[in-house]
Every structure is written in structure tokens, then in C-alpha cells.
SERO-4910 file (N, C-alpha, C, O; in steps of 0.05 Angstrom, whole numbers):
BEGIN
 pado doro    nc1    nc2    nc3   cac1   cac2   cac3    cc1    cc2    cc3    oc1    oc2    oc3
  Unk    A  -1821  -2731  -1997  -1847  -2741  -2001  -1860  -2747  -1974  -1844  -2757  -1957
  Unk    A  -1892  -2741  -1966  -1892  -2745  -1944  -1899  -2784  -1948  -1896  -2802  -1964
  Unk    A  -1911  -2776  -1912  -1922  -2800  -1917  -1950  -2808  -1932  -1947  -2829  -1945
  Unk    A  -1972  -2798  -1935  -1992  -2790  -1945  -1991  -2799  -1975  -2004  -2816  -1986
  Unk    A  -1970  -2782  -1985  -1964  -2788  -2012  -1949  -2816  -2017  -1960  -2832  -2032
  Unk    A  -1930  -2821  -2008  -1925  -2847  -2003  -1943  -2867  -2011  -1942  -2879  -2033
  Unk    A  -1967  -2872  -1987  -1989  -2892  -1985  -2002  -2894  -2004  -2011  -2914  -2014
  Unk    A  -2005  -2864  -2014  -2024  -2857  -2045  -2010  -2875  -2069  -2018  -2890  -2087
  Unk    A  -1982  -2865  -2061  -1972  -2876  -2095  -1966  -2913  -2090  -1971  -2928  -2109
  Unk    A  -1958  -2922  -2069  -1960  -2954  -2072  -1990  -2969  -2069  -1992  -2994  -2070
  Unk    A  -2016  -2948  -2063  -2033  -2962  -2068  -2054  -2961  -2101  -2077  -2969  -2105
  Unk    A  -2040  -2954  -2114  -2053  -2946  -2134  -2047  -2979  -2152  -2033  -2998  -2147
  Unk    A  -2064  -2973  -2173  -2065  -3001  -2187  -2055  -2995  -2215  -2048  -3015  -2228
  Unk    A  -2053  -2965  -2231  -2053  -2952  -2249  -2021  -2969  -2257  -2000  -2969  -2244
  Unk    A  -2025  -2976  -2272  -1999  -2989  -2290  -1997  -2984  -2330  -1987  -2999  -2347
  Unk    A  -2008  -2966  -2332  -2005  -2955  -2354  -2017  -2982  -2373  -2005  -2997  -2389
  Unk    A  -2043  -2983  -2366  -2059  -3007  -2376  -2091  -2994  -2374  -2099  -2977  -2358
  Unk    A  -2103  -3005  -2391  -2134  -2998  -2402  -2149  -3019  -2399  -2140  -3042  -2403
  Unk    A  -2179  -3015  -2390  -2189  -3045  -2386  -2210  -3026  -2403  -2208  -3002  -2407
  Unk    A  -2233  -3044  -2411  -2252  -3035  -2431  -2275  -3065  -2430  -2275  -3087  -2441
  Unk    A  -2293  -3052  -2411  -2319  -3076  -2415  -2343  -3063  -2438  -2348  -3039  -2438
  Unk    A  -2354  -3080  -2455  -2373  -3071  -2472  -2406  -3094  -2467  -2409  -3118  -2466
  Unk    A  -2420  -3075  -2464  -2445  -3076  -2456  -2466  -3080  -2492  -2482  -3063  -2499
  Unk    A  -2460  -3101  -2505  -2477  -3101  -2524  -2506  -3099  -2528  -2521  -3112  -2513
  Unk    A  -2513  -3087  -2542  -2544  -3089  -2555  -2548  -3084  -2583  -2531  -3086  -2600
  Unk    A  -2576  -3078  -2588  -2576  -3084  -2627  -2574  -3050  -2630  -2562  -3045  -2652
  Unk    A  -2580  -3030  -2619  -2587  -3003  -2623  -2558  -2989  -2611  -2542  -2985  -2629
  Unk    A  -2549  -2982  -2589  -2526  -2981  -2580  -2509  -2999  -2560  -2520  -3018  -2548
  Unk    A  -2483  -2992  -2558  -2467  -3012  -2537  -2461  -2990  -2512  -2455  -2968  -2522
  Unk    A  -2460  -2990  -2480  -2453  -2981  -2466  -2416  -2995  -2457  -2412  -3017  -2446
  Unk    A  -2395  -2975  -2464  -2376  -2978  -2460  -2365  -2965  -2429  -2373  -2944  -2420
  Unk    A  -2346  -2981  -2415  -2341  -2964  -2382  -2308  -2979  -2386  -2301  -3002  -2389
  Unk    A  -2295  -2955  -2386  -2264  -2954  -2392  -2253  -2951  -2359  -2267  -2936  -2344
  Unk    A  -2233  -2961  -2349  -2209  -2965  -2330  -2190  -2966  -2327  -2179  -2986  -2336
  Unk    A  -2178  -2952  -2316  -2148  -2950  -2308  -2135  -2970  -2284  -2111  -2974  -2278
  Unk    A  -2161  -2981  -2273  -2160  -2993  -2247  -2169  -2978  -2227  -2178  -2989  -2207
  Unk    A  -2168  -2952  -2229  -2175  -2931  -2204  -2207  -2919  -2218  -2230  -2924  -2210
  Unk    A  -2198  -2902  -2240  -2223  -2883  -2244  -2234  -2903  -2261  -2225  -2925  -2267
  Unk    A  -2266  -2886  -2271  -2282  -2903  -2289  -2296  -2883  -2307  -2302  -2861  -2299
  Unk    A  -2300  -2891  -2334  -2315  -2867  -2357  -2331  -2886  -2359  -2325  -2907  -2349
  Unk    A  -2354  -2884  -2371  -2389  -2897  -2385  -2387  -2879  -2403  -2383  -2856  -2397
  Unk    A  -2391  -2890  -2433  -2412  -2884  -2456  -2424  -2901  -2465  -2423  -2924  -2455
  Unk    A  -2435  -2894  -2484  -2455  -2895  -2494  -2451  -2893  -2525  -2456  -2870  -2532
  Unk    A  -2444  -2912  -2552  -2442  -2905  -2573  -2465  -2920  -2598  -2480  -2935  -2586
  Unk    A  -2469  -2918  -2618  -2489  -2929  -2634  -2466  -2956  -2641  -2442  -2956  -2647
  Unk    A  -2487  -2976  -2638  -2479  -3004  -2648  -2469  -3008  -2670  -2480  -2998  -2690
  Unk    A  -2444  -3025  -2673  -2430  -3030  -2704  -2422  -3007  -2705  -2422  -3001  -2729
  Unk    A  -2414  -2986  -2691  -2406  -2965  -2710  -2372  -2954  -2701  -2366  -2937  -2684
  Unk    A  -2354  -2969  -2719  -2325  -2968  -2705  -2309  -2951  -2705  -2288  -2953  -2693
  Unk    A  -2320  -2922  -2725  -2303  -2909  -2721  -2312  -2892  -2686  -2296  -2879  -2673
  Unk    A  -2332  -2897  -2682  -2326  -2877  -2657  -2317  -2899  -2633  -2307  -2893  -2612
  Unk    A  -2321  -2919  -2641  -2314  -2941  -2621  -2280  -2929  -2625  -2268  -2921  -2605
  Unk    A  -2271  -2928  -2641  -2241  -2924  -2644  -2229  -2894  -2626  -2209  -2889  -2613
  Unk    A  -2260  -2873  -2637  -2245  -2848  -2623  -2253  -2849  -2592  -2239  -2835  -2577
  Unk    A  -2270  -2863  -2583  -2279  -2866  -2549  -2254  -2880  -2534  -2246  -2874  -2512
  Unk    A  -2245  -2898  -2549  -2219  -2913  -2542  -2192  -2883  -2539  -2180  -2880  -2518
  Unk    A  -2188  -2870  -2557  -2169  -2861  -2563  -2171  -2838  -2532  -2156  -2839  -2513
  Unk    A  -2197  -2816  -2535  -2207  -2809  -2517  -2209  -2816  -2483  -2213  -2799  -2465
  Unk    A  -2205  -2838  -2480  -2203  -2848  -2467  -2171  -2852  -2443  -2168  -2847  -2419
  Unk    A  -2152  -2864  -2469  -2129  -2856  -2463  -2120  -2829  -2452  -2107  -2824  -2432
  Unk    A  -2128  -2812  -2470  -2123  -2788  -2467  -2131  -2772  -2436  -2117  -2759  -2421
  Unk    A  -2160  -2781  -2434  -2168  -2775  -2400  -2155  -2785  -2374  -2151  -2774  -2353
  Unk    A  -2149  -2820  -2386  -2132  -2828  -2360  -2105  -2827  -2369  -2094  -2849  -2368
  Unk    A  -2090  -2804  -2380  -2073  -2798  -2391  -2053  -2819  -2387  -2036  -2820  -2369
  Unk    A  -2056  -2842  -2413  -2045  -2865  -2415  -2028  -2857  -2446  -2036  -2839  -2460
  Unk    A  -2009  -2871  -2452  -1993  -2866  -2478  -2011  -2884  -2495  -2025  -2903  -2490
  Unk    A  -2005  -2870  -2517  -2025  -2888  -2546  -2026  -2918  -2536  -2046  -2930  -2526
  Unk    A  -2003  -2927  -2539  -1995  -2953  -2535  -1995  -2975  -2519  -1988  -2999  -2522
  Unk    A  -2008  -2957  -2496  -2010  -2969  -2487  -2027  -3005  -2480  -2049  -3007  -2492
  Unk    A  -2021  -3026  -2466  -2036  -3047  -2464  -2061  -3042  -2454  -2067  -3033  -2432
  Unk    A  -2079  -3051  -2480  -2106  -3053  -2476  -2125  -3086  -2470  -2126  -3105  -2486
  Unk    A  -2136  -3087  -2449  -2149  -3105  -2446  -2181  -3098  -2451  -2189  -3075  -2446
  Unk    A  -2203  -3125  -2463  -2229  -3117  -2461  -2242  -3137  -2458  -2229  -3158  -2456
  Unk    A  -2276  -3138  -2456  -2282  -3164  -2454  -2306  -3158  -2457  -2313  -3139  -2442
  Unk    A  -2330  -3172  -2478  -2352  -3167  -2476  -2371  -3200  -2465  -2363  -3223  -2464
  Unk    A  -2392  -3192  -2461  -2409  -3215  -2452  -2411  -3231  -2493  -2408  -3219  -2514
  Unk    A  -2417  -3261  -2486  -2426  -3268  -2519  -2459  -3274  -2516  -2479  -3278  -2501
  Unk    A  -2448  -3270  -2540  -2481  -3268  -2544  -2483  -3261  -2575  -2464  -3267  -2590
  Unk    A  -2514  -3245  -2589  -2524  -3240  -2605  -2503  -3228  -2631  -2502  -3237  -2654
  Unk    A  -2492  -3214  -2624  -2473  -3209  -2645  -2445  -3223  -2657  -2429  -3214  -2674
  Unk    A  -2444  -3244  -2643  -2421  -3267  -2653  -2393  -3261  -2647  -2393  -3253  -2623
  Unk    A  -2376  -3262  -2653  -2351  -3269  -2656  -2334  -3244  -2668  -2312  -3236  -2659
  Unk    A  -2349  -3231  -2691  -2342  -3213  -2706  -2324  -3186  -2690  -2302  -3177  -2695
  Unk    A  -2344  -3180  -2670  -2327  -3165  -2643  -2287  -3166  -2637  -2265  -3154  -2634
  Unk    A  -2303  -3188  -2639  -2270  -3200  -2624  -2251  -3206  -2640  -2227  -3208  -2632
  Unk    A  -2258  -3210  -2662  -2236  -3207  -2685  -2232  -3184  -2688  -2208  -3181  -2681
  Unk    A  -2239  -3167  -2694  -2242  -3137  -2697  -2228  -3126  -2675  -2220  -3103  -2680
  Unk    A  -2224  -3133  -2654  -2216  -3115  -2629  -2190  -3129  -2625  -2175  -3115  -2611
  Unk    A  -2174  -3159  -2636  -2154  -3165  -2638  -2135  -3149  -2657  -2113  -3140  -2653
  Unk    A  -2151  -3149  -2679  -2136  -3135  -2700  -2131  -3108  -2696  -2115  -3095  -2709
  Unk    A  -2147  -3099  -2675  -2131  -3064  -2679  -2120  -3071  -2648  -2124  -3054  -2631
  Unk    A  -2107  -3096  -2642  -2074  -3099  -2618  -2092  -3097  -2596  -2079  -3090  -2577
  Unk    A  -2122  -3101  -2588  -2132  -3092  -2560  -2126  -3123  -2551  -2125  -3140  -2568
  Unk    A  -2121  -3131  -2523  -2125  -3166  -2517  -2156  -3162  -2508  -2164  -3147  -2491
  Unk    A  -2173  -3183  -2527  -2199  -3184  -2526  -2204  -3214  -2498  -2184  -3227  -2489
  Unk    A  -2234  -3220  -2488  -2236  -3230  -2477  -2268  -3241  -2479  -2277  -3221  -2491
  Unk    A  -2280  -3250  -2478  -2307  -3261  -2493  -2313  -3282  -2472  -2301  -3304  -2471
  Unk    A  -2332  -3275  -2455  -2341  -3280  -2426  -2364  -3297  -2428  -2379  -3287  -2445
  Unk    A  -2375  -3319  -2417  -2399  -3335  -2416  -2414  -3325  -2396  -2408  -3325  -2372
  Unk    A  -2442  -3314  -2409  -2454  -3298  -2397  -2471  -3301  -2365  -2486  -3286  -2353
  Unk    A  -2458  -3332  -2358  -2472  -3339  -2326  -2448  -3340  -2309  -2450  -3350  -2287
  Unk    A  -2427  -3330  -2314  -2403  -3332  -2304  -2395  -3296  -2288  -2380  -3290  -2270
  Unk    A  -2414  -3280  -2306  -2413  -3251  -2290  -2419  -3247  -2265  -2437  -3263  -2259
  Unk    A  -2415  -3232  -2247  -2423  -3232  -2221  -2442  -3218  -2208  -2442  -3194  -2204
  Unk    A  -2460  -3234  -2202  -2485  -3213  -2195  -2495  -3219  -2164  -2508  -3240  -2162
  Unk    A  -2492  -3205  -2142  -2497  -3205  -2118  -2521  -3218  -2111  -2542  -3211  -2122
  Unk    A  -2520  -3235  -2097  -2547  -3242  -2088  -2576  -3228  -2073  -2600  -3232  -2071
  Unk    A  -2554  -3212  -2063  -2575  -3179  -2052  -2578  -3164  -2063  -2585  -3143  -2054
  Unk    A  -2572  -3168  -2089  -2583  -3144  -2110  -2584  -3157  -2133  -2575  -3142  -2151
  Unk    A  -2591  -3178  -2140  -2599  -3202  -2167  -2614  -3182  -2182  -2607  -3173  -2204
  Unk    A  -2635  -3176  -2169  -2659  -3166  -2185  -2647  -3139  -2203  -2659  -3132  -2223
  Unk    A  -2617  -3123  -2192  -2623  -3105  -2208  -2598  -3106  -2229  -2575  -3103  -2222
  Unk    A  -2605  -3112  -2261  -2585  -3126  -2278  -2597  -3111  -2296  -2619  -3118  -2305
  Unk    A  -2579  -3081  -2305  -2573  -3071  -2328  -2542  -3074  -2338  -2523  -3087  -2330
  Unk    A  -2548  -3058  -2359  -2528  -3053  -2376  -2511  -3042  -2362  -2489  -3053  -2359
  Unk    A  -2515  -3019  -2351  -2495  -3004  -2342  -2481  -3017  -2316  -2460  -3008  -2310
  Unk    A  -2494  -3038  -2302  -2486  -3051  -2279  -2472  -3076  -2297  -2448  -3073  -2302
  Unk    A  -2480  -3089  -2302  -2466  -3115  -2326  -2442  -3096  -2337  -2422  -3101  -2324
  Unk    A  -2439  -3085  -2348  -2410  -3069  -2352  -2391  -3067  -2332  -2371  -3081  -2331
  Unk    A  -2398  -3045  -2312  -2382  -3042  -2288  -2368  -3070  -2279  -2344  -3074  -2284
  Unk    A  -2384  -3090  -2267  -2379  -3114  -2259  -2355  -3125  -2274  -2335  -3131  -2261
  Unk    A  -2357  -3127  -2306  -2336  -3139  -2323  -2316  -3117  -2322  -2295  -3129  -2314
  Unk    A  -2312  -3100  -2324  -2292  -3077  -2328  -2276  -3083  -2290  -2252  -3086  -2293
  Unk    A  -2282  -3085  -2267  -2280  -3088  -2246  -2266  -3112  -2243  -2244  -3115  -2233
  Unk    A  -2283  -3132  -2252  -2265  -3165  -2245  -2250  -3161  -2270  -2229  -3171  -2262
  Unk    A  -2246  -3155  -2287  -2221  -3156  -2313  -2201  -3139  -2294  -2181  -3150  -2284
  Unk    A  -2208  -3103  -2287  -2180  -3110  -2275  -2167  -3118  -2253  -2144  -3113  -2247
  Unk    A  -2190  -3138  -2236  -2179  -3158  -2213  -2160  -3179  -2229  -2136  -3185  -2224
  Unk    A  -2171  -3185  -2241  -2155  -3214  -2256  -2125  -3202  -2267  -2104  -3215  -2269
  Unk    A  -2130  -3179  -2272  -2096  -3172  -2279  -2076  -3161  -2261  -2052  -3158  -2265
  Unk    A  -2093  -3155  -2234  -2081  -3153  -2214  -2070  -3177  -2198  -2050  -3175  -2184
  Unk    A  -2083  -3197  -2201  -2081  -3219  -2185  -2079  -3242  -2204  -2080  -3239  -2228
  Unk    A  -2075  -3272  -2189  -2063  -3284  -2213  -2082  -3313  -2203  -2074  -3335  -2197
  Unk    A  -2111  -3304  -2206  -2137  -3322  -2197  -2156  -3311  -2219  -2158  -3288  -2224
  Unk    A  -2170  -3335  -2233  -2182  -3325  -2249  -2214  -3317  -2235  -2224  -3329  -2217
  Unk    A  -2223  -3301  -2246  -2245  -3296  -2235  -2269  -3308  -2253  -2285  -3323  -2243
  Unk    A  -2272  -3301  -2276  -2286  -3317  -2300  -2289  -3334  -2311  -2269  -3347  -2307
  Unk    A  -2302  -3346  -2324  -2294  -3366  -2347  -2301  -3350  -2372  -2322  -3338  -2375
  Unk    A  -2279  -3351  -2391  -2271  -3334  -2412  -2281  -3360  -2439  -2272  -3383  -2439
  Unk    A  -2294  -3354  -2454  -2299  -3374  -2478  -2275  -3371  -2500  -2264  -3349  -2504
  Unk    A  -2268  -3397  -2515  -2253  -3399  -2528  -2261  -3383  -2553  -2284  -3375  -2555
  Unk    A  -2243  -3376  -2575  -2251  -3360  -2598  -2238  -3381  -2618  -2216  -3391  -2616
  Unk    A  -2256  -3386  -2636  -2247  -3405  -2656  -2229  -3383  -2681  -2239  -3360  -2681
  Unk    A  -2213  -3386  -2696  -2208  -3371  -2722  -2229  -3366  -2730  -2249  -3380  -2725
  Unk    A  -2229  -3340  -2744  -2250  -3329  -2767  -2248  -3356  -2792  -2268  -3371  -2791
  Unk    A  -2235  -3360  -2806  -2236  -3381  -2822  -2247  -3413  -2811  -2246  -3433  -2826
  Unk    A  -2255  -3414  -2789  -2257  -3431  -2782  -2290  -3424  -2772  -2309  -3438  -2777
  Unk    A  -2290  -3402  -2761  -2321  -3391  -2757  -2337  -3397  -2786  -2357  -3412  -2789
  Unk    A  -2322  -3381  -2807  -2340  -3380  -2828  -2338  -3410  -2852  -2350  -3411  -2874
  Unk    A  -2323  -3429  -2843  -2324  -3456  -2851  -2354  -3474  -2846  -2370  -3486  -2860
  Unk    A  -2350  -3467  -2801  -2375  -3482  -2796  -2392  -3471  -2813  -2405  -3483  -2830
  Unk    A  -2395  -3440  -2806  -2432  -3430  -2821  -2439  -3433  -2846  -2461  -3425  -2854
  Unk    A  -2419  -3446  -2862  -2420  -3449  -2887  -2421  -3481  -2892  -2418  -3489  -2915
  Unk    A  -2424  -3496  -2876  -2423  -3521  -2880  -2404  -3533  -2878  -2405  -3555  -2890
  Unk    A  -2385  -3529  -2868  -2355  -3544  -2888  -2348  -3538  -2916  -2330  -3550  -2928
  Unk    A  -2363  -3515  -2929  -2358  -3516  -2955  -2331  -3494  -2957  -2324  -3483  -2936
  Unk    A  -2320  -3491  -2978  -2306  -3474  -2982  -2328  -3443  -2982  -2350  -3440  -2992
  Unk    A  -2310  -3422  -2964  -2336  -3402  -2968  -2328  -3378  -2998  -2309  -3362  -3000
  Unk    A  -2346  -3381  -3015  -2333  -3359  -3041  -2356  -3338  -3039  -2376  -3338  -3024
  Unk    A  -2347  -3318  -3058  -2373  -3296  -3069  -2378  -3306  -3093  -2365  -3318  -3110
  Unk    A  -2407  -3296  -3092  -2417  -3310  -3119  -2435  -3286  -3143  -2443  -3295  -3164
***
């Protein structure tokens, strides 16, 4: 091996791990997937999980990661609740649910705050934080679903009626 290759392979960050920031809105979500090294952006229609499922899978497949591999993600909170993140536990991803003044936005470039920049940023410090052992965020707590749908219901028991 030379040396060249050497430097290449102990500087890499690629640990057979997926980071996944999601960029919400009411019409579509902008998704930007990481290996730590490379980066993908889409673009899928909101609420809609099965392609959320095949962009994920796709995904793996490009940064030629095994199915199984550990998935991390993290969306800003906001408008769409909680529902996310239950949803992204249950199909084994480790979710992360970010307080939205805690993202990082340069002071020489404040003014320019899209989606597609608000993604990058979270997908970037998520996989600093797994590189390093400093948190970079403040991550919001997730209450149970049963406990979500207690408060919104009053305290009542929640039934169908």
C-alpha cells in the first residue's frame, strides 16, 4: 500500500453508518443523506413513506452501506409534531428532534437560510457529534406516543368513537 493510500484510508470517517437530516415542509421534505464523506439531496412529497423508505434504501445502496446498517437522523421540530419520530424509531433508524435555534448558522451568511442549507448543516454536525464525543446541539426530549396523545386529549382516555 502506498503512502497516499494509507493517508486516504485513516482519514476517512466512513464507518458503515448513515446520517439522514430532513428538511420539513407541508408540500415536500428535502432529505441530504451521509456517509460522513459524500452527500445525496432529494427531494420527496411530504407524508409520503413509502418513498421515504425507498430513498433510504437507495441510499445505502449508493454509499454502498449493508441494509443494516446504523442509521442516524434528525429533523428540526416544528409543524408536523412528533409523529416523524415515532415513525423513524420504529423502522430501527436512531431519530434525533433538534430545537430549531440551536442549528448553526454563520454569522457571515445569516441572511442566507434555506432548506437545502438548514439540511446540510444538520446532516454535517450529526455526523460531527458521532465522530466526537461533544455535543454540538441541543436535541429535544420525545415524550411516548401514549403520552403525546393523553396530553392532546386532555388527560382523557383516548378511544374511537
Amino acid at each position: 500500500m502506498t503512502k497516499a493510500q494509507m493517508i486516504n484510508k485513516d482519514n476517512t470517517t466512513n464507518n458503515d453508518k448513515i446520517y439522514i437530516a430532513f428538511e420539513l415542509s407541508n408540500k415536500n421534505w428535502k432529505l441530504v443523506f451521509s456517509d460522513g464523506v459524500k452527500r445525496r439531496h432529494i427531494t420527496v412529497i411530504a407524508r409520503d413513506r413509502e418513498s421515504l423508505e425507498l430513498q433510504i434504501k437507495k441510499a445505502k445502496q449508493r454509499f454502498d452501506l449493508p441494509e443494516g446498517c446504523p442509521t442516524y437522523s434528525c429533523y428540526e421540530a416544528g409543524r408536523d409534531g412528533f409523529w416523524i419520530h415515532h415513525y423513524l424509531e420504529s423502522m430501527g433508524i436512531n431519530n434525533f428532534v433538534v430545537a430549531p435555534a440551536s442549528i448553526e448558522v454563520s454569522r457571515r451568511y445569516r441572511h442566507v437560510k434555506t432548506d437545502r442549507v438548514d439540511a446540510g448543516h444538520q446532516v454535517r454536525s450529526k455526523s460531527k457529534k458521532r465522530h466526537r464525543n461533544r455535543p454540538v446541539r441541543m436535541n429535544l426530549t420525545v415524550s411516548r406516543l401514549k403520552e403525546n396523545l393523553d396530553r392532546a386529549n386532555g388527560g382523557k382516555v383516548w378511544q374511537r368513537s
